[in-house]
N, CA, C and O atoms as a GROMACS GRO file, in nm:
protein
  272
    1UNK      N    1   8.354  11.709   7.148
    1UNK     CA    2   8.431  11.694   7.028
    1UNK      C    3   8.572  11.650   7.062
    1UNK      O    4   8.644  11.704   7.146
    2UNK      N    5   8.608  11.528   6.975
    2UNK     CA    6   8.757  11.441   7.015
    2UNK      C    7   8.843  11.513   6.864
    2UNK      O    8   8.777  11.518   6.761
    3UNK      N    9   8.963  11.554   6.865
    3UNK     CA   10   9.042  11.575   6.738
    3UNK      C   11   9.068  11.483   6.711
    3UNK      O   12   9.093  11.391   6.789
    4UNK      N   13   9.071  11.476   6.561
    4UNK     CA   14   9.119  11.367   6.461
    4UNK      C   15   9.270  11.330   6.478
    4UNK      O   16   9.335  11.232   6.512
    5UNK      N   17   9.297  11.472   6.432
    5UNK     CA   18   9.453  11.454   6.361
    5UNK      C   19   9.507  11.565   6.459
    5UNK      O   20   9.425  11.651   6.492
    6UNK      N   21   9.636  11.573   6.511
    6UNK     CA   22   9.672  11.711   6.545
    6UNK      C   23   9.817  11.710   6.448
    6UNK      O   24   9.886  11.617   6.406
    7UNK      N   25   9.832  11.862   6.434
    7UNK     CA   26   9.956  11.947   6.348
    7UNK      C   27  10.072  11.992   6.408
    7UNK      O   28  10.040  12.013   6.525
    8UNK      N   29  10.139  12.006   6.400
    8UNK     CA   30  10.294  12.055   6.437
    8UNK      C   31  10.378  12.107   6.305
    8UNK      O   32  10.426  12.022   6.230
    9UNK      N   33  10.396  12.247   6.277
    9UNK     CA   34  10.452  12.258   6.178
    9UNK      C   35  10.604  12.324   6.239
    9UNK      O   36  10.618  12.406   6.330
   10UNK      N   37  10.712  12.257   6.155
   10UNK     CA   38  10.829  12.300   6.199
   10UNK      C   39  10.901  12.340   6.049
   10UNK      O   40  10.846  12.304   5.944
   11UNK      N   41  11.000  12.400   6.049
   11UNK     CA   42  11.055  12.526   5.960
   11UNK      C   43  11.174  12.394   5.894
   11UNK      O   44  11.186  12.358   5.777
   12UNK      N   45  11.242  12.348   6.002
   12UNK     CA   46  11.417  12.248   5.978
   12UNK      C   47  11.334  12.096   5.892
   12UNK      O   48  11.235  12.037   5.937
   13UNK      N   49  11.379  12.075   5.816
   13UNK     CA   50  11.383  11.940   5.787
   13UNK      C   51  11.413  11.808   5.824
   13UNK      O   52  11.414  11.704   5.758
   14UNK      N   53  11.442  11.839   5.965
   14UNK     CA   54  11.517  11.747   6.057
   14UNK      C   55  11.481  11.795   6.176
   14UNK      O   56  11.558  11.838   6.262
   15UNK      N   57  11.298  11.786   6.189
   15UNK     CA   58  11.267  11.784   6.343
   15UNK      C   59  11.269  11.719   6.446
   15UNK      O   60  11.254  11.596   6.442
   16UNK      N   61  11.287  11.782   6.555
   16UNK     CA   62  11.322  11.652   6.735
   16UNK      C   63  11.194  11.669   6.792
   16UNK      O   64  11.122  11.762   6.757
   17UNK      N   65  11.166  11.598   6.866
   17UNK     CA   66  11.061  11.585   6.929
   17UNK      C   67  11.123  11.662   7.048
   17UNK      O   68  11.240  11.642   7.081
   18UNK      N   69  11.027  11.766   7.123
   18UNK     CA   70  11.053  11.866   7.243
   18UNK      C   71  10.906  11.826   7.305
   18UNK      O   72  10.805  11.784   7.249
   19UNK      N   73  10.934  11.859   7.453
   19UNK     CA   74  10.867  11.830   7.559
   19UNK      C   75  10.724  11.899   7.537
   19UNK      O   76  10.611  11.865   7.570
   20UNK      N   77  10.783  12.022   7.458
   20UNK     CA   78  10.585  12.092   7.467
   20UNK      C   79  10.556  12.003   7.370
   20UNK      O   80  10.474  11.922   7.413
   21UNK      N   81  10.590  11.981   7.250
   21UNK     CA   82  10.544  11.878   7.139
   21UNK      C   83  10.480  11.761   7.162
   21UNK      O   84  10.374  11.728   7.108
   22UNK      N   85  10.547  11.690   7.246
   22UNK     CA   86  10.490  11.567   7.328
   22UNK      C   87  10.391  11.533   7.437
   22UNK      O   88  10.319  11.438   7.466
   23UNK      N   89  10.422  11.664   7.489
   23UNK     CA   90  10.268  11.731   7.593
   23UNK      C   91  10.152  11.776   7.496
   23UNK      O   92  10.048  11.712   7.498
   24UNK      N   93  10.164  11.874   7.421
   24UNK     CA   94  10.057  11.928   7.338
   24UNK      C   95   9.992  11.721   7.275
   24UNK      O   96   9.884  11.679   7.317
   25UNK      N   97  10.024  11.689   7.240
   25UNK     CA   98  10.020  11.549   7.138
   25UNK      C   99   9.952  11.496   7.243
   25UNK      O  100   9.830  11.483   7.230
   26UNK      N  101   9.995  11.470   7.326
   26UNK     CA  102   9.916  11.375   7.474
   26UNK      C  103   9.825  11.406   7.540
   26UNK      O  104   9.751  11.322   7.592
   27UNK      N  105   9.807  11.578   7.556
   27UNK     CA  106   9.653  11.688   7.616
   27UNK      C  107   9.567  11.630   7.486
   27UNK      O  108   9.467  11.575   7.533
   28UNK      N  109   9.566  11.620   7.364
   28UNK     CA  110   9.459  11.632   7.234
   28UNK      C  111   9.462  11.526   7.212
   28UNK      O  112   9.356  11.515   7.150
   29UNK      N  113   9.514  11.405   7.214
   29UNK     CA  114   9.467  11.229   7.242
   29UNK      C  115   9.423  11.248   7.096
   29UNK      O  116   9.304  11.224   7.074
   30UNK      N  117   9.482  11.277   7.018
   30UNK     CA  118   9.370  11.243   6.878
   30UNK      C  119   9.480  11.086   6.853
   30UNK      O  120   9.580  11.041   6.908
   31UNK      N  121   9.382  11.042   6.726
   31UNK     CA  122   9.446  10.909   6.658
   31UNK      C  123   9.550  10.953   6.576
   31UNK      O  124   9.548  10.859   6.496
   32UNK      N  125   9.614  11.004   6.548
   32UNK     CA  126   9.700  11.079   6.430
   32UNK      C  127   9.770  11.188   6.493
   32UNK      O  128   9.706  11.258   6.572
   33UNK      N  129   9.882  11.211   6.471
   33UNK     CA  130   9.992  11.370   6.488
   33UNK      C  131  10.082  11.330   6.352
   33UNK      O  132  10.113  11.228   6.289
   34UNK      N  133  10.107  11.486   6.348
   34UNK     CA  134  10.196  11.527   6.229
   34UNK      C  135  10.273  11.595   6.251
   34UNK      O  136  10.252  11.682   6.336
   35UNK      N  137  10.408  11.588   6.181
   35UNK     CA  138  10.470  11.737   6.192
   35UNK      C  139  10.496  11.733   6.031
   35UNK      O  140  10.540  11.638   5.967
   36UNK      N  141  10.464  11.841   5.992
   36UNK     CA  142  10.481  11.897   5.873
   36UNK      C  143  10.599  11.936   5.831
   36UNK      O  144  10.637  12.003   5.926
   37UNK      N  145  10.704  11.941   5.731
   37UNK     CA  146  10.843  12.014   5.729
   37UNK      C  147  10.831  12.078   5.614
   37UNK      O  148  10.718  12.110   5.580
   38UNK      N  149  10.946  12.110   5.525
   38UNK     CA  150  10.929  12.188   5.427
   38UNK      C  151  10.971  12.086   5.265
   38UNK      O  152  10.934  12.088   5.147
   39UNK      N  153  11.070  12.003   5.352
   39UNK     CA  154  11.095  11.860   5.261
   39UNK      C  155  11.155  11.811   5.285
   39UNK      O  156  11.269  11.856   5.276
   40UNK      N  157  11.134  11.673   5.338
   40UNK     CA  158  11.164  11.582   5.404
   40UNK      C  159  11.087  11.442   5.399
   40UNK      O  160  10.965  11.424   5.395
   41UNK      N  161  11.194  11.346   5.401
   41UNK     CA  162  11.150  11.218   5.345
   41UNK      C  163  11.048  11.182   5.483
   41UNK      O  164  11.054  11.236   5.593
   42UNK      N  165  10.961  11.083   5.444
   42UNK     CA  166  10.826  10.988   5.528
   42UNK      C  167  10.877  10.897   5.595
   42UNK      O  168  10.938  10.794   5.567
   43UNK      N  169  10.824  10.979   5.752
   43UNK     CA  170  10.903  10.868   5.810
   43UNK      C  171  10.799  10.876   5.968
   43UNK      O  172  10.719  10.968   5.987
   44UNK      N  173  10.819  10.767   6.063
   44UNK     CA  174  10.776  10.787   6.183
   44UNK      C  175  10.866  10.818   6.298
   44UNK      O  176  10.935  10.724   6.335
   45UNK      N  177  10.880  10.948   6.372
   45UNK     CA  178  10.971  11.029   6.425
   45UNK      C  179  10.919  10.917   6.646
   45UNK      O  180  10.998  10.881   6.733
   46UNK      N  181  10.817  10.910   6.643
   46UNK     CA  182  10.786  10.816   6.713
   46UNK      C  183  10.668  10.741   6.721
   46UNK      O  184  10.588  10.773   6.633
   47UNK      N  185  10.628  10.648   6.798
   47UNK     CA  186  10.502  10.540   6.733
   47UNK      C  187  10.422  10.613   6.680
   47UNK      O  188  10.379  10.564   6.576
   48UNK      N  189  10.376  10.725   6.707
   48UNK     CA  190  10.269  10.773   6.712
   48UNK      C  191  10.229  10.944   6.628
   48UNK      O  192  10.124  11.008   6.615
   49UNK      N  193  10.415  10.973   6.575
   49UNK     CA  194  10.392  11.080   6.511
   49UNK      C  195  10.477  11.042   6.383
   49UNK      O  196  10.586  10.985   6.382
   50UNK      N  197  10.421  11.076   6.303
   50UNK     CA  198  10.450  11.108   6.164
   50UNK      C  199  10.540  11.223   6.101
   50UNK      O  200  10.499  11.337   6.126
   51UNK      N  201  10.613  11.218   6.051
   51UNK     CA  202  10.683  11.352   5.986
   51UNK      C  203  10.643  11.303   5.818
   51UNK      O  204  10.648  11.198   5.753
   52UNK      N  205  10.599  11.454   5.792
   52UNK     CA  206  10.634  11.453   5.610
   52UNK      C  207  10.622  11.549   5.568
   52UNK      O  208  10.628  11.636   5.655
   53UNK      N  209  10.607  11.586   5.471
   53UNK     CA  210  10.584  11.714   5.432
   53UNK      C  211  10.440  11.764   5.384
   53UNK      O  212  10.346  11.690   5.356
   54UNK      N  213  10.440  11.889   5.380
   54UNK     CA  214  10.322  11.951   5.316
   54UNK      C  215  10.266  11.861   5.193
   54UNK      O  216  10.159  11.806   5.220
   55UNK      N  217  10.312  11.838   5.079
   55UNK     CA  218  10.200  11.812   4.971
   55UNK      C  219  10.173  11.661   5.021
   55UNK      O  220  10.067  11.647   5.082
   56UNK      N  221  10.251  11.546   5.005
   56UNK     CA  222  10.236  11.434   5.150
   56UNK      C  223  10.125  11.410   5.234
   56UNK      O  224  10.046  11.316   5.233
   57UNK      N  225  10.131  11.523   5.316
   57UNK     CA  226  10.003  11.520   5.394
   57UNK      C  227   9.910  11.583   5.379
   57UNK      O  228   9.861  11.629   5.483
   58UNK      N  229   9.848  11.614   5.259
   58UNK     CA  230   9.775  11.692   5.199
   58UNK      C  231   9.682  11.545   5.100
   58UNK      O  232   9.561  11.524   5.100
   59UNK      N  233   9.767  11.482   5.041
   59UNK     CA  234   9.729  11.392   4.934
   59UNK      C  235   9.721  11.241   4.939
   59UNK      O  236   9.653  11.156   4.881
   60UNK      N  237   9.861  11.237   5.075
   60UNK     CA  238   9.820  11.057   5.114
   60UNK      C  239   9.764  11.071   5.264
   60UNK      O  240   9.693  10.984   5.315
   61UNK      N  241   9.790  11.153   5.310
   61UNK     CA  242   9.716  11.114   5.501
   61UNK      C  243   9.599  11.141   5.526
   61UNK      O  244   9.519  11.067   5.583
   62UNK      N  245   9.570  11.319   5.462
   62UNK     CA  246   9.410  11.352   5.523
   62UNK      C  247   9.293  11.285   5.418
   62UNK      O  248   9.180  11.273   5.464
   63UNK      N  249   9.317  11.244   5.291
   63UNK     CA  250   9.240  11.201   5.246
   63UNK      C  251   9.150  11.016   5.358
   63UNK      O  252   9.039  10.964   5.369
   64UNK      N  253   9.280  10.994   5.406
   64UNK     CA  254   9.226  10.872   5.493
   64UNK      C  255   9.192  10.948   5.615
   64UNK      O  256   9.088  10.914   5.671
   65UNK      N  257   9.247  11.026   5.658
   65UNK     CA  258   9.178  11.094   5.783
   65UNK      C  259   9.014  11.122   5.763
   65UNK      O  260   8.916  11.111   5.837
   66UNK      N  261   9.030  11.154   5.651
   66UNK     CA  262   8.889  11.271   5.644
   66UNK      C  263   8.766  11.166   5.608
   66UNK      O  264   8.649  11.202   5.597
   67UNK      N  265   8.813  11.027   5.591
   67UNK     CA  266   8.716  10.934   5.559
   67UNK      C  267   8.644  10.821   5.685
   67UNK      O  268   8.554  10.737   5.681
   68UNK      N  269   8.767  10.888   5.829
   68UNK     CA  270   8.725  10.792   5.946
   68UNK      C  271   8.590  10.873   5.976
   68UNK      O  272   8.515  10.836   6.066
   0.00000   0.00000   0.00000
């Protein structure tokens, strides 16, 4: 079994990317990372990770996730 999507939930609205973050993301090779915030505008934090918020990634991301 390969993960889809992996999660990162952070508390600040203005998350950094940290070394375990970027390790954890790179051990689980999925097609997709997230970090979740509490509210915060859509944006890509680097190529490959996504920031947005909870309802966000609830209603525009996993619905395309959940269809690969």
């Amino acid at each position: 079994n390969k993960p889809i999507a992996s999660i990162e939930i952070k508390y600040t609205a203005s998350p950094k990317t940290s070394k375990g973050m970027l390790q954890s993301f790179t051990d689980l090779k999925a097609a997709f990372n997230f970090v979740i915030t509490p509210n915060t505008d859509d944006y890509l934090i680097k190529n490959n990770i996504r920031v947005c918020n909870l309802f966000d990634f609830l209603t525009r991301y996993l619905p395309n996730i959940t269809l690969l």
